[in-house]
C-alpha positions in Angstrom: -26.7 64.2 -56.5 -28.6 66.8 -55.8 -32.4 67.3 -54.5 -33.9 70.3 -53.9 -37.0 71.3 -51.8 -39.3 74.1 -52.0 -41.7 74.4 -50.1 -43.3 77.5 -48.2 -41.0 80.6 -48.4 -37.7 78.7 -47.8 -35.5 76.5 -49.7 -33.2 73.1 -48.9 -30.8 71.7 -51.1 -29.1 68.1 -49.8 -26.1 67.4 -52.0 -24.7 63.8 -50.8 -21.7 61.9 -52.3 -20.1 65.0 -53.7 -16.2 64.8 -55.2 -13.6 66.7 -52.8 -12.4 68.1 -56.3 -12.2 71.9 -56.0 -13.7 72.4 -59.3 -16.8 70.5 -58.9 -17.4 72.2 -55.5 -16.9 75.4 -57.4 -19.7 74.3 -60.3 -22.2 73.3 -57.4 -21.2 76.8 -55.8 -22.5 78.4 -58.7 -25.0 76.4 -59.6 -26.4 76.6 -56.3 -26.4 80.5 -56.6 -27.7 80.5 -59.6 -30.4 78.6 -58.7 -31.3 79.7 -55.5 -29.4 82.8 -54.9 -27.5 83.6 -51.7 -26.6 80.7 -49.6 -27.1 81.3 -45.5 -26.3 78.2 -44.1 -24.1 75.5 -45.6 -23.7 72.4 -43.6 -19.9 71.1 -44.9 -19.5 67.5 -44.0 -17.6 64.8 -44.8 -15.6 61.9 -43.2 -14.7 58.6 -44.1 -13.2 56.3 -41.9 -9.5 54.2 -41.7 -9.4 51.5 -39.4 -6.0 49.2 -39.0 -2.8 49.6 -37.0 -1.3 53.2 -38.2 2.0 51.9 -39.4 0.2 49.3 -41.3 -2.2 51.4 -43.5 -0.8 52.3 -46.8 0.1 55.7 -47.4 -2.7 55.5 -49.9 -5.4 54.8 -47.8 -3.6 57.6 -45.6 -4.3 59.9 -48.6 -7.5 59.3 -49.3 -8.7 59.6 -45.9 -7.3 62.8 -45.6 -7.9 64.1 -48.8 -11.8 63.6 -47.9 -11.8 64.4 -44.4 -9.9 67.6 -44.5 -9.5 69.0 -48.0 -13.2 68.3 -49.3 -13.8 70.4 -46.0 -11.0 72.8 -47.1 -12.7 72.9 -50.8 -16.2 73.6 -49.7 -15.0 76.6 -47.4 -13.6 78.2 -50.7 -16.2 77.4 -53.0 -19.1 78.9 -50.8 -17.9 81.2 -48.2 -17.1 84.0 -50.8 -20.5 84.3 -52.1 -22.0 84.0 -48.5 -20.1 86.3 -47.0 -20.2 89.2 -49.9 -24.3 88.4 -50.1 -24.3 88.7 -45.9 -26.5 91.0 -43.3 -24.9 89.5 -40.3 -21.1 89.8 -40.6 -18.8 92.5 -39.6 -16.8 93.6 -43.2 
């Protein structure tokens, strides 16, 4: 799930198929800061795609899609932005 990189003075870490849960994007949260310490730049992507006539989807697939797309989005933001933005230089407070 995870890989990091260290090389030189700066660090990368690439986390790729992670769980829209909000408690396992809280665990990598801290276990990124932990590791690493203070995060500066966090890429937060996700999408998944549903194809098909609209009214012909199940409201399942509907879910899903949007549970991915929007909330593992929504998740991320609250898992990592606290920590960046208390640990921050650049910000007005």
């Amino acid at each position: 799930m995870c890989s990091p990189d260290t090389t030189g003075t700066s660090s990368l870490l690439a986390a790729a198929g992670v769980p829209a849960k909000p408690t396992e994007l809280d665990r990598l949260a801290a276990a990124v800061h932990s590791t690493w310490g203070d995060v500066r730049l966090l890429i937060n992507n996700a999408g998944v795609e549903t194809m098909g006539n609209s009214w012909e989807i199940p409201l399942e697939r509907w879910e899903a899609t949007l549970n991915i797309n929007l909330h593992g989005v929504i998740h991320g933001v609250r898992a990592f932005a606290p920590r960046m933005l208390a640990n921050s230089r650049w910000h007005d407070r």
